[in-house]
N, C-alpha and C positions, 0 to 999 in steps of 0.2 A: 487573558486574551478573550475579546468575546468572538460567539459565534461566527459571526460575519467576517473577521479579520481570520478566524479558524479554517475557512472553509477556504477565502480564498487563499491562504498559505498552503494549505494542504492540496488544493488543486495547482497552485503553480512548482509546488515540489513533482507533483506527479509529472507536469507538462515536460520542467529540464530534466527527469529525470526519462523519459521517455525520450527527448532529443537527443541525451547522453548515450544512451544503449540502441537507439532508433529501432525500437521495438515498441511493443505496446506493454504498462507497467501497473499492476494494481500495488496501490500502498493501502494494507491493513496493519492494524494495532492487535495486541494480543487481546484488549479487550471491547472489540468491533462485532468479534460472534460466538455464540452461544451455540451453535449449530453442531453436534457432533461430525455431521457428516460434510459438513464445508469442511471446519478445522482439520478433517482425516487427508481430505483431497488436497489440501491445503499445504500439509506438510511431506503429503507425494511429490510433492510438483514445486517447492519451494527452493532456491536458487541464492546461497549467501555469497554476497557479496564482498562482504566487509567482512572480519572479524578477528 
């Protein structure tokens, strides 16, 4: 898949996926950040779904 077809997939999953819960939804990948202290706050506040 290139960029472009990437980006707008990932933004239209974001969009139903936020009309689905009608809240506001960030979609991250486990390898999107490198950040110790996102990934901390990240897994405070993260909310499964599915599994």
């Amino acid at each position: 898949m290139d960029y472009g077809d990437y980006a707008d997939a990932y933004f239209d999953l974001a969009d139903k996926f936020e009309n689905l819960f009608q809240r506001p939804v960030d979609l991250v990948t486990d390898k999107s950040s490198s950040n110790p202290f996102l990934i901390n706050s990240i897994n405070k506040t993260k909310t499964l779904l599915y599994g």
